[in-house]
C-alpha positions in Angstrom: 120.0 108.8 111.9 117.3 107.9 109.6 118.9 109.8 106.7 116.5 111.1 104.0 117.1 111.4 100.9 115.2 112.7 97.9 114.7 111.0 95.0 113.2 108.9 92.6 110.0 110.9 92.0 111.2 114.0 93.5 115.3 114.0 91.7 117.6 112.4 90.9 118.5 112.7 94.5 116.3 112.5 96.8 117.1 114.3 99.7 119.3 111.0 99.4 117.2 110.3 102.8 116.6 110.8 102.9 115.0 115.3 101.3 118.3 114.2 100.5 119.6 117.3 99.2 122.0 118.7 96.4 119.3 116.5 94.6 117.0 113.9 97.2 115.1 109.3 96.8 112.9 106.5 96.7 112.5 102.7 97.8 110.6 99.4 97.3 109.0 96.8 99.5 108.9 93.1 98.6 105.7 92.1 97.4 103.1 91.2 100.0 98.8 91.5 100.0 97.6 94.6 101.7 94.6 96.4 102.1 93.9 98.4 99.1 94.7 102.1 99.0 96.8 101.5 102.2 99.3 99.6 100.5 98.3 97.3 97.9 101.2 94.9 96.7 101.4 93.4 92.8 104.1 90.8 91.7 104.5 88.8 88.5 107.2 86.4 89.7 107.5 85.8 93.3 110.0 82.3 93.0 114.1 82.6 92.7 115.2 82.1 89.1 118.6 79.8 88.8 120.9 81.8 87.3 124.9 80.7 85.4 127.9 82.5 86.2 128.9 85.3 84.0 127.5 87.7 81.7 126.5 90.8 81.7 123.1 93.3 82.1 122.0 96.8 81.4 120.0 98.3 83.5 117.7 101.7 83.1 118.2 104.6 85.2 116.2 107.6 85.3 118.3 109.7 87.0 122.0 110.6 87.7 123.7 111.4 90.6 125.8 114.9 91.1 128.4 112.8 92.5 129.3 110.3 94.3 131.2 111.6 97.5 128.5 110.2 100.4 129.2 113.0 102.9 129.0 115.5 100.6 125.6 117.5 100.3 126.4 117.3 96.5 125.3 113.4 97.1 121.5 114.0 97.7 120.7 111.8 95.2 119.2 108.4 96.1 119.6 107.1 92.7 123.5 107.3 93.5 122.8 105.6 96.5 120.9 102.9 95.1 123.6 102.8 91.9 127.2 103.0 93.9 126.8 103.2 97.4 124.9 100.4 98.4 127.0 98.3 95.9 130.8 99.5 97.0 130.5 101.1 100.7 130.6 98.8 103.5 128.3 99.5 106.3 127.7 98.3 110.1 123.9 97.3 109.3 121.7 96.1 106.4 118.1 96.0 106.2 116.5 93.2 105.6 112.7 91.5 106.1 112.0 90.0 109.7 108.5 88.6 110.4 107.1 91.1 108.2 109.4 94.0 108.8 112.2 95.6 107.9 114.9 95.8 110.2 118.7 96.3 110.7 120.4 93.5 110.8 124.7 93.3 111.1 126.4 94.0 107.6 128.9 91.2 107.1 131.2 93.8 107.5 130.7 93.0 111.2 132.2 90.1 113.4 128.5 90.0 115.4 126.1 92.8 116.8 127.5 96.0 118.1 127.0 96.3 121.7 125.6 99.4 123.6 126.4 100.4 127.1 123.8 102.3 128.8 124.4 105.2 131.1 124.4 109.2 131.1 126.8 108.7 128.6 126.1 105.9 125.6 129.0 103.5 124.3 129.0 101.7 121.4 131.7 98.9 120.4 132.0 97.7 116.7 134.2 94.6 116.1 134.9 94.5 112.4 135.4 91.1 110.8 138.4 89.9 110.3 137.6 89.2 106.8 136.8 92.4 105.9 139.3 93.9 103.4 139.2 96.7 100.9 139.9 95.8 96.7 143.3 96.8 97.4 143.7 94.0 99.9 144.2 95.9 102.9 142.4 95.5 105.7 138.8 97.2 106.9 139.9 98.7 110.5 138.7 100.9 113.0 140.9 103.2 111.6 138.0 103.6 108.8 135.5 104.2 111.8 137.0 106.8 113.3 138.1 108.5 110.0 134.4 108.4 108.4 133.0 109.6 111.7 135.3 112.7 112.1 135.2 113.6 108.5 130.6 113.8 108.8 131.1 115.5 113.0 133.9 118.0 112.2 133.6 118.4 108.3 131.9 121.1 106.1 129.4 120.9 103.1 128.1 117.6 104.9 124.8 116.6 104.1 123.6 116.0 107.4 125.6 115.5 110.5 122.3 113.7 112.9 123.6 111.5 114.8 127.5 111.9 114.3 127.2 115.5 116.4 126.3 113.2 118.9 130.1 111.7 118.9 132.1 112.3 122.0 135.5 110.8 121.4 136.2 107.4 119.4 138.9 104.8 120.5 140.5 102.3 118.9 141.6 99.8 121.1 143.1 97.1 118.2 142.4 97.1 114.4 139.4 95.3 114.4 137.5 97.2 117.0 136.5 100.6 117.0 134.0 102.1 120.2 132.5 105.5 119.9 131.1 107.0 123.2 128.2 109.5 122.3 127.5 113.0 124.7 124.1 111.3 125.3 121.7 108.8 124.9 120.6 108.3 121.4 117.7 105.6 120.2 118.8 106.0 116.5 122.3 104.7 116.8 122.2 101.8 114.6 121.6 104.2 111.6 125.6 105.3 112.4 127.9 104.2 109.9 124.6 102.5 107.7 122.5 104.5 105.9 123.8 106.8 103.3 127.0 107.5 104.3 128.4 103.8 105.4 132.7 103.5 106.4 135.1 104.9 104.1 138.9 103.8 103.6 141.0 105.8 106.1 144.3 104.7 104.5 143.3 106.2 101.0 141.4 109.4 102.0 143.2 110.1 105.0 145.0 113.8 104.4 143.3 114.1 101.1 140.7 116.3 99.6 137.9 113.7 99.7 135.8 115.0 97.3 138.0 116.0 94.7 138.6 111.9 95.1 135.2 110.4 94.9 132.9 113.0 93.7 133.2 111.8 89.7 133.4 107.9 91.1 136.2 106.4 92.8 138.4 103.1 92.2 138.3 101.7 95.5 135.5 99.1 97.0 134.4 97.4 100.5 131.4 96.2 98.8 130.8 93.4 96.5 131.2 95.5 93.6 133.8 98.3 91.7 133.1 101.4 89.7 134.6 100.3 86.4 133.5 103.8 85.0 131.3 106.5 85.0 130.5 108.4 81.7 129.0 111.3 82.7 125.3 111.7 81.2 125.6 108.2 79.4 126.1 105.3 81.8 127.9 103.8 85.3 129.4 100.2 84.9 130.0 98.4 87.7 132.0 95.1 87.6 133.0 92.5 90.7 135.1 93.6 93.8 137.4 90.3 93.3 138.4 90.7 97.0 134.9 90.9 98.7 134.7 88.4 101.7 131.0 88.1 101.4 128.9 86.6 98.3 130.7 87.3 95.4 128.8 88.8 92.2 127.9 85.9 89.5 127.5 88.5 86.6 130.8 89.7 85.4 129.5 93.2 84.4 126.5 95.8 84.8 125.5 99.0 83.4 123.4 101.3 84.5 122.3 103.2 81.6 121.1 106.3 81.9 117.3 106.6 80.5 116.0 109.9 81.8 112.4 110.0 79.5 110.2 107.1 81.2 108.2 106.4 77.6 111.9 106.3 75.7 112.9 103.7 78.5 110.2 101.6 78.5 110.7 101.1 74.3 114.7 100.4 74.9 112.9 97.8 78.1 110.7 96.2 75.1 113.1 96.3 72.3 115.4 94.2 75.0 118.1 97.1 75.0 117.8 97.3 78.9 117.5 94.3 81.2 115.5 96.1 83.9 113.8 99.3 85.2 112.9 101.0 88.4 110.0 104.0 86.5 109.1 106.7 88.1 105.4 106.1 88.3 104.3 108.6 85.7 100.9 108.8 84.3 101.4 106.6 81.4 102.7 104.2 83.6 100.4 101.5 83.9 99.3 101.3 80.0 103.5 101.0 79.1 103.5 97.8 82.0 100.7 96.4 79.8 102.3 97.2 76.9 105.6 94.9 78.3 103.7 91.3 78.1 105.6 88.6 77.3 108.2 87.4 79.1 108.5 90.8 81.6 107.8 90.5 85.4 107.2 93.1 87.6 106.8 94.1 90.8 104.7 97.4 92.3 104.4 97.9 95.8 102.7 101.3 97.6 104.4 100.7 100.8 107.3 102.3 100.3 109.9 104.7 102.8 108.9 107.3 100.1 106.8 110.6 100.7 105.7 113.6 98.3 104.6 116.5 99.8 104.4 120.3 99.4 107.5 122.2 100.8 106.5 125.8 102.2 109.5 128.3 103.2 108.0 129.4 106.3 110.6 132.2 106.3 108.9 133.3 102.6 105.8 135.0 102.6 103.1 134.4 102.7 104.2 131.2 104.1 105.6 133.2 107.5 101.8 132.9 108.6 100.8 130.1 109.9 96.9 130.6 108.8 98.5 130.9 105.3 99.7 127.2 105.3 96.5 125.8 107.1 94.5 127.5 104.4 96.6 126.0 101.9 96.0 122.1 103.5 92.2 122.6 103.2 92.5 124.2 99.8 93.9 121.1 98.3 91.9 118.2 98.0 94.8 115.7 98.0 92.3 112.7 97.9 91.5 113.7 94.7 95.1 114.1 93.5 96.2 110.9 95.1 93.6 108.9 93.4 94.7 110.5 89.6 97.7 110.0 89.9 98.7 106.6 91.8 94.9 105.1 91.7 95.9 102.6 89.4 99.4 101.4 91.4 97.2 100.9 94.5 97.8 104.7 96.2 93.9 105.9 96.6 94.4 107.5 100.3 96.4 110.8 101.2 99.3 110.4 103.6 98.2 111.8 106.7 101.6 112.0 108.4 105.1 112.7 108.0 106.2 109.1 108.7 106.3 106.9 105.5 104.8 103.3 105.7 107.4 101.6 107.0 107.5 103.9 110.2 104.0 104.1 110.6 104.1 102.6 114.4 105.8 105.9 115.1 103.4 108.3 113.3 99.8 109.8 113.7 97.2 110.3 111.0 97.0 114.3 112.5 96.6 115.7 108.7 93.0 113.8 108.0 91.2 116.6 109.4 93.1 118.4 106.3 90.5 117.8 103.4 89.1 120.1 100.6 86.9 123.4 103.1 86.8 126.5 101.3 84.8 127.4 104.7 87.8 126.5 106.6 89.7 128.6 104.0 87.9 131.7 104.3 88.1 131.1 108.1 91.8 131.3 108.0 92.6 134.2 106.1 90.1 136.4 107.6 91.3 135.4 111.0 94.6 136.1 109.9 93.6 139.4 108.6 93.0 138.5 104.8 90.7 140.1 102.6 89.3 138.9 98.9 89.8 141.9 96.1 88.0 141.9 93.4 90.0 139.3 91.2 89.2 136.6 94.1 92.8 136.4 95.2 93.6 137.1 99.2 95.3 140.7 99.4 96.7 141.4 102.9 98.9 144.8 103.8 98.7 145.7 100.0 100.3 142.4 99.3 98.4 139.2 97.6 98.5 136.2 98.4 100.7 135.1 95.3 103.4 132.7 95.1 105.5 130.1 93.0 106.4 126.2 93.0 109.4 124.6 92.1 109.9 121.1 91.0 112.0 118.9 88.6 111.1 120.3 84.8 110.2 117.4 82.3 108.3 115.4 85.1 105.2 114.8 83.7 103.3 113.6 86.9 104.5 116.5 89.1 104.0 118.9 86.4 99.8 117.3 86.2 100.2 118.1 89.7 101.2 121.6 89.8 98.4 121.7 87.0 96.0 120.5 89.7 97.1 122.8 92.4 97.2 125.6 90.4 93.3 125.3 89.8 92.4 124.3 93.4 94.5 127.0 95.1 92.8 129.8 92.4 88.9 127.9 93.8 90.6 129.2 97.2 92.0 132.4 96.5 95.5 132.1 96.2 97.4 132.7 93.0 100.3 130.2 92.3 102.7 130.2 89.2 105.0 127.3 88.2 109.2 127.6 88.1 110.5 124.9 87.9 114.0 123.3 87.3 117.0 121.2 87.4 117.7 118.5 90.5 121.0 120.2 90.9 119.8 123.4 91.0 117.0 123.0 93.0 118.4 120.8 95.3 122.2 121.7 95.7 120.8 125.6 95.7 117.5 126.8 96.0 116.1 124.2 98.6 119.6 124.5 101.0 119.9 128.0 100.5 115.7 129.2 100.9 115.6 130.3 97.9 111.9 129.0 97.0 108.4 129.5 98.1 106.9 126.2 97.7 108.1 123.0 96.3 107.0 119.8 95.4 109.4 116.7 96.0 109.5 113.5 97.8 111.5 112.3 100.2 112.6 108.7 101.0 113.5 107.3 104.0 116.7 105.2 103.9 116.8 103.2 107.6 113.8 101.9 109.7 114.1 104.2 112.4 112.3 107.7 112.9 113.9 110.8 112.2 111.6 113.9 111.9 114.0 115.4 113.5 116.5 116.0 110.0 113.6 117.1 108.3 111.9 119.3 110.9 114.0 120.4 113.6 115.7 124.3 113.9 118.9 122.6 114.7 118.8 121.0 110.9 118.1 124.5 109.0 120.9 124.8 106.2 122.6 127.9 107.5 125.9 129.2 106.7 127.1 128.8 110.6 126.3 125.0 109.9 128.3 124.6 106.9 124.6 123.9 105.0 124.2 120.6 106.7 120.6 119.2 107.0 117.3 119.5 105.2 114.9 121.0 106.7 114.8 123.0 103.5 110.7 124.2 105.1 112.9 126.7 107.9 110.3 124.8 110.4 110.6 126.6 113.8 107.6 125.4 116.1 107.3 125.8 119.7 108.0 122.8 121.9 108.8 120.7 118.4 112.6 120.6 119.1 112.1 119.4 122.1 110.2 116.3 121.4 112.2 115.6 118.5 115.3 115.5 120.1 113.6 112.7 122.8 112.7 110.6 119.9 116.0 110.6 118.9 117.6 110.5 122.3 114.9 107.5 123.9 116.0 104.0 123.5 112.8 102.5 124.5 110.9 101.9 121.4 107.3 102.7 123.2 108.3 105.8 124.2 110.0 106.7 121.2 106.8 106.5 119.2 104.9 108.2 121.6 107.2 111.1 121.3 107.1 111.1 117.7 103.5 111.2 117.5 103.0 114.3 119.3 105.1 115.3 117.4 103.3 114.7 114.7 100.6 116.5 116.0 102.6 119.6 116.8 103.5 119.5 112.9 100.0 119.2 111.8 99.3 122.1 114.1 101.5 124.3 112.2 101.6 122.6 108.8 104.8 123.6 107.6 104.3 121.2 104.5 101.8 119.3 103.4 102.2 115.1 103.0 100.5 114.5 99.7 100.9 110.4 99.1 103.4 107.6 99.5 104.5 107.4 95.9 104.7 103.4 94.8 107.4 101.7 93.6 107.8 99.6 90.3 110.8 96.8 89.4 110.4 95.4 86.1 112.6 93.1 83.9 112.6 90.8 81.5 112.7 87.1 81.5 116.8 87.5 80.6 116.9 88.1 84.4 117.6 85.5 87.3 118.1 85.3 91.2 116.2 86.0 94.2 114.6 90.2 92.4 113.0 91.7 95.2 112.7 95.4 96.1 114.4 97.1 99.3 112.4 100.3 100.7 115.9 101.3 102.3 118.5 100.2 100.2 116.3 100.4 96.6 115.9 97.7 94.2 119.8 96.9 93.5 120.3 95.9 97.3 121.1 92.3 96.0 122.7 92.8 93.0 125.7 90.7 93.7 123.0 87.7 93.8 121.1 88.5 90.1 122.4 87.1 87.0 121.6 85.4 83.6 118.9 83.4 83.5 119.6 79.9 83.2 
């Protein structure tokens, strides 16, 4: 599955997918002309920078993690992902740029390319290389497969199971090779064992209660890096895995130190406290990158695997109507909101679908017809069976037309924009309030258990492969008789949705996989269970200290390559 998290923008989390959840998550794409306003690129320093061995480099980070145990819906966060994960998890496939895309490619945790056998019934057979070892020295086996995949199928509080509920039985013919056989045909199999969850170490979990071992960080690494420590609201140090196979760190030491206010981390970027930063693009933004002349490079790119939108509870009112939410999309005039807020990075248009940038060959542009129409408004509600009283707010039944937003509190840019909304929806009738609170709360409680009206978060999506289906499908609704598992935090139940969902996930053939998705697509912008507001832009910045080939990942975040940056020579 195409896991989403949240993050960046949205939480510290992200659903990790990506809505990631118990906090959700954001990503970057190397720097490359496009159009304005679809997707405009900036870069300061596009050539590699030689770099000596050794050293060490702190690094800024906005946002912490819950914890760090992958399966766990406690792991929303894309930040952890981006920090840990991606750094100490091995994983089947890696995304990397390929004639202009992002693509999987084989992890060198593999001996070659899985290979798929076709049928009623699909097989898939991983050989594992046989260089592939954990920091204790023992091997990586298929014993790690089969563990990792049983633990996501079969385990509770699991963030989301897509994909893995697919799993039929797993052999394990040697060490080295490990073939699952799914109940069905599935076109997102690649995103097994890759994005956000990756293979975990059977020999050291095996029996044990996983999270009580890797929620506060955990000793052991299949990646080119260890978790020297993790101080809890102060900083995660990462030093080298001494027995990864692959490309070895050069630095001997990073921290990622946590810098939570985006102005205070920009002063500790200029004052040369911190190496490098991944902002959140808040207002202030672009005047603090002028502000960092000099030696500083950056790079800003809107074409991202990130999306923020407005989350209705369709099983809140007045959200159960589905007037109610189409009066809402033509009450906002996201073009407007777009422009304020991520003008200046190169964001002018409103996303018009639920497919980020880099999966737009699988999604429509159904939600343009969605611009600021009181007329359309008024048409809504009184076809619904609204009526204005005499303080201008809808009143249906004896009950108004009154609810509240929840987002992340201190985030200046989505507080401006819950400052926005709360003017345009009162233009439309509608009276909204503003709650909002802490990633863990909001993510590891009031998103996964309903308890919201609207919210305002982005999601990020982790793997180039579509997946509306963890995001929008009645089979992903957190429920207790699911253990919480997926993030379709919206309750979205549309007729013939599921359906078409399910064949984008279950069609190999790439054509008709996006033809799928896009009526699907449309069925969503039929119903508007949320509301895409605008691909949110990513920034890298860091100083001239910095060396090696810095390039942002929109899957695997700006640290994808960490093992190949180091002191500037």
């Amino acid at each position: 599955m195409n896991q989403r998290r949240i993050g960046h923008t949205r939480t510290p989390l992200g659903p990790r997918k990506t809505t990631a959840v118990s906090a959700v998550a954001l990503a970057v794409l190397l720097a490359g002309c496009t159009s304005p306003g679809s997707g405009s690129s900036e870069s300061t320093a596009n050539a590699e920078v030689p770099v000596k061995e050794g050293g060490s480099l702190v690094i800024g980070a906005e946002q912490e993690p819950d914890c760090a145990d992958w399966i766990s819906v406690c792991a929303g966060s894309i930040w952890g992902d981006y920090m840990m994960r991606t750094n100490t998890i091995p994983r089947v496939f890696d995304v990397r740029r390929k004639d202009g895309a992002w693509v999987p490619v084989p992890s060198p945790l593999m001996a070659g390319e899985p290979t798929v056998t076709d049928g009623e019934k699909q097989a898939i057979t991983y050989k594992i290389s046989p260089d592939a070892v954990w920091s204790d020295g023992e091997p990586i086996t298929s014993a790690d497969i089969e563990y990792t995949a049983l633990q996501i199928r079969d385990g509770k509080d699991v963030f989301d199971k897509t994909g893995y509920d697919k799993i039929e039985k797993i052999d394990t013919p040697d060490e080295k090779t490990a073939v699952i056989t799914l109940k069905e045909q599935y076109g997102g199999w690649r995103t097994l064992f890759s994005s956000g969850y990756g293979v975990l170490p059977e020999h050291l979990l095996k029996g044990k209660n996983r999270n009580a071992v890797m929620k506060d960080g955990y000793t052991f690494s299949g990646g080119p890096w260890k978790i020297e420590s993790w101080k809890k609201g102060t900083a995660i140090t990462l030093v080298p895995n001494d027995r990864y196979w692959g490309r070895k760190p050069k630095l001997d030491k990073v921290t990622f130190q946590l810098a939570t206010d985006t102005a205070a981390a920009f002063q500790a970027f200029k004052s040369g406290q911190l190496d490098a930063l991944f902002p959140t693009p808040q207002l202030d933004v672009v005047e603090q990158l002028n502000q960092t002349a000099g030696g500083a490079k950056k790079q800003i790119d809107a074409e991202t695997g990130n999306l923020e939108a407005l989350w209705m509870n369709n099983d809140k009112f007045p959200f159960t109507s589905a007037s109610v939410r189409r009066a809402l999309a033509y009450a906002v005039d996201r073009p407007a909101i777009v422009k304020k807020l991520y003008g200046s990075l190169g964001v002018e248009k409103p996303a018009d679908s639920f497919l980020t940038p880099i999966l737009s060959s699988y999604g429509g542009t159904d939600f343009s017809k969605y611009r600021l129409d009181l007329a359309a408004v008024d048409k809504e509600m009184t076809g619904d069976g609204w009526q204005k009283g005499a303080d201008g707010v809808w009143a249906k039944d004896g009950r108004e037309a009154e609810f509240s937003i929840v987002s992340l509190a201190g985030n200046k840019r989505r507080e401006l924009t819950q400052q926005i909304l709360q003017t345009q929806l009162k233009q439309a009738g509608f009276r909204m309030t503003i709650k909002n609170t802490s990633p863990a709360d909001l993510f590891g409680k009031k998103a996964p258990s309903g308890d919201f009206e609207l919210g305002l978060w982005t999601l990020v999506d982790t793997f180039p492969d579509p997946a509306l289906s963890n995001s929008f499908s009645s089979t992903s609704i957190p429920t207790e008789a699911n253990g919480r598992s997926g993030i379709n935090f919206t309750r979205t139940k549309i007729d013939g949705l599921d359906p078409l969902l399910a064949e984008v996930d279950r069609e190999t053939d790439p054509a008709k996989r996006a033809k799928a998705s896009k009526r699907g697509d449309k069925l969503l912008a039929g119903a508007v269970p949320a509301i895409p507001i605008g691909t949110v832009p990513n920034i890298l910045l860091w100083s001239d200290r910095v060396g090696g080939p810095l390039s942002n990942n929109p899957s695997e975040g700006p640290w994808w390559n960490l093992n190949e940056w180091g002191l500037a020579k």
